[in-house]
C-alpha positions in Angstrom: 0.0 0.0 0.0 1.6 3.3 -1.1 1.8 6.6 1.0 -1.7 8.5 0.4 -0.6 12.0 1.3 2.7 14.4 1.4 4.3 14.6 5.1 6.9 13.1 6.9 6.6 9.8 8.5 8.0 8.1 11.4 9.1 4.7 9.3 11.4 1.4 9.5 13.5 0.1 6.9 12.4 -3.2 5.8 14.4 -4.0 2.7 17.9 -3.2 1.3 18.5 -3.1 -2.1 21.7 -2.2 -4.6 19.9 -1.4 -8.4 20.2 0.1 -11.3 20.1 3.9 -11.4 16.9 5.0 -11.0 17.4 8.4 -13.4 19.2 6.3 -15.8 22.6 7.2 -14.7 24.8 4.7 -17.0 27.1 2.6 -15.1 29.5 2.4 -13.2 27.2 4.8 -11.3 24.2 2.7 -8.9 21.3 3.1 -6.3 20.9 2.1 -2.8 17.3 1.3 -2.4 15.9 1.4 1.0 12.3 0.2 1.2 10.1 1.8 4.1 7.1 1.1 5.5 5.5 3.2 7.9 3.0 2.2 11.5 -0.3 1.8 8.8 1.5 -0.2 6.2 2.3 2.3 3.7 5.6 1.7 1.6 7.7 2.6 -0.9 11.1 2.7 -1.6 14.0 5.1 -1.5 16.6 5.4 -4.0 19.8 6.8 -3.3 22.0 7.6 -6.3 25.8 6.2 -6.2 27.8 8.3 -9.2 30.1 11.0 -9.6 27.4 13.5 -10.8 27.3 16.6 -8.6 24.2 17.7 -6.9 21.8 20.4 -7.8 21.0 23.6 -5.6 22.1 23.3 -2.1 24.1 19.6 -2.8 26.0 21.2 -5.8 29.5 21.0 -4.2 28.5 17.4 -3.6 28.8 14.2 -5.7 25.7 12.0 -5.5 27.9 9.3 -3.7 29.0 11.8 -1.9 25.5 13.0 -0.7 23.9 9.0 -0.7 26.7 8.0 1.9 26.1 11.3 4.3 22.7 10.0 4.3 23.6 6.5 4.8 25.7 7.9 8.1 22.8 10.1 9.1 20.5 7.0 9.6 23.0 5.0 11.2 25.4 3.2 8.6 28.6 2.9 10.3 30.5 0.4 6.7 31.5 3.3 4.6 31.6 1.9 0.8 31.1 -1.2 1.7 27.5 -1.8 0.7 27.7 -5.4 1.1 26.7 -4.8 4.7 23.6 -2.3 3.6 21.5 -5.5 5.4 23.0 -3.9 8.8 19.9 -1.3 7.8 16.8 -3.7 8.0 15.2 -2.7 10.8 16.3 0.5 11.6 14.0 3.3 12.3 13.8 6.9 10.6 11.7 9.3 9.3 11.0 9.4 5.2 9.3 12.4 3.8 6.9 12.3 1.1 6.1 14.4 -1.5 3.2 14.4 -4.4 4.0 14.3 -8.4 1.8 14.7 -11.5 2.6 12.1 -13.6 2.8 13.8 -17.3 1.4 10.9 -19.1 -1.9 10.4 -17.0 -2.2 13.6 -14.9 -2.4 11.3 -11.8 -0.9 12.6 -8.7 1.8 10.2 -7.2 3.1 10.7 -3.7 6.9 8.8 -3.6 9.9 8.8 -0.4 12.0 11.7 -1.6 14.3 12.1 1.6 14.7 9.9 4.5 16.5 11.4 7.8 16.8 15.1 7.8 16.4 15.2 4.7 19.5 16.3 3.9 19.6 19.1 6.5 21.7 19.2 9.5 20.6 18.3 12.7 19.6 20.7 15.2 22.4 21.4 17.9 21.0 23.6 21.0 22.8 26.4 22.8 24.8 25.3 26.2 22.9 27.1 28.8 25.8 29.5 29.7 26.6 30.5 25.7 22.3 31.3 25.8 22.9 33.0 29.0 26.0 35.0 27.4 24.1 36.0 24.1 20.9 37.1 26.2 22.6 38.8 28.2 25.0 40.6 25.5 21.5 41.6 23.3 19.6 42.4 26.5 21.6 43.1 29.7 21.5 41.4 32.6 19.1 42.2 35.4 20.6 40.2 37.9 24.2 41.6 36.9 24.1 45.6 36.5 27.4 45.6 36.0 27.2 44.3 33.1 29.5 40.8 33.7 28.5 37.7 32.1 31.1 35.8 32.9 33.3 35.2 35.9 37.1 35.1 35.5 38.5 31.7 35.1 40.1 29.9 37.9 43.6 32.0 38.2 42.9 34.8 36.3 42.8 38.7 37.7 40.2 40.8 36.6 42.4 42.9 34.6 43.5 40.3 32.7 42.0 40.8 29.3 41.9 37.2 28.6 39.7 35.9 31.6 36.5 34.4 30.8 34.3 37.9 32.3 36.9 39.8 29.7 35.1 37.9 26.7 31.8 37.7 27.5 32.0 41.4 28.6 33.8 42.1 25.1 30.8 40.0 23.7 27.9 41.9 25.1 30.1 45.5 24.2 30.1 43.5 20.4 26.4 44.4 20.2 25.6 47.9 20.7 22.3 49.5 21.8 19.7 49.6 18.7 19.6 53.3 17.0 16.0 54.7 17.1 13.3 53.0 14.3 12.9 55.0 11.5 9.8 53.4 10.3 8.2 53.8 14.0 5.1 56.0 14.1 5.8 59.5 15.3 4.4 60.4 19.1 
């Protein structure tokens, strides 16, 4: 049973494939074929293009091996090249986005796995609490500090040295200066 709508699904891996280029690409270029199948029993596969053609838009400094094997890592491949072990995938869980096509010859819309993982994008890595409280502070002041430290001095350090840890973050928040008046605010 195919996917019946565009979104991104929580999926597992059921099937490991190597085929044929999908797009054609003549060999010695190949696919990795990952088929999916999602908590309702929708399924398709993904193809993953193994070649020495470069990406298009934001994968253009990229080969396609090059982008198929950063994918591969993303979703937990840990053999490289060596795509005899692509069965080490079966059973792994992801996430596989969807999206909808016209098909030219029949007008139908088919909905196919375009990206599994990120989708290509880099994972999300949060602020440390004390860089947040730094920047904060730095854009907005400090309340609890009016004089104007983020930072204490490292273990050692004077407070005139210019390298102490309060010396940065106090450089930091002098990086940003106070915003200049709005131009475009309506006049009193």
């Amino acid at each position: 049973m195919r996917f019946p709508d565009e979104g991104t699904y929580e999926v597992e891996i059921i099937e490991a494939a190597i085929t044929d280029c999908k797009f054609k690409t003549p060999p010695p270029a190949f696919d990795v074929a990952l088929k999916v199948r999602d908590e309702a029993g929708h399924e398709d596969w993904w193809h993953g293009e193994v070649s020495r053609t470069y990406g298009k838009g934001n994968f253009a400094d990229r080969t396609q091996a090059q982008i198929t094997l950063d994918v591969l890592r993303e979703i937990g491949y840990q053999h490289g090249q060596d795509f005899s072990k692509l069965d080490t995938l079966v059973g792994m869980k992801t996430l596989a986005t969807v999206e909808g096509s016209v098909s030219k010859s029949d007008g139908k819309t088919y909905y196919n796995v375009r990206y599994i993982g990120n989708g290509g994008s880099k994972s999300v890595v949060p602020l440390a609490p004390e860089e947040l409280k730094a920047r904060v502070a730095a854009l907005f002041g400090d309340a609890t500090n009016p004089a104007g430290q983020t930072g204490t001095p490292a273990t050692g350090a004077s407070p005139a040295n210019p390298f102490g840890a309060g010396a940065v973050a106090t450089a930091a928040a002098s990086a940003c200066p106070a915003p200049a008046a709005n131009p475009f605010a309506p006049k009193k």
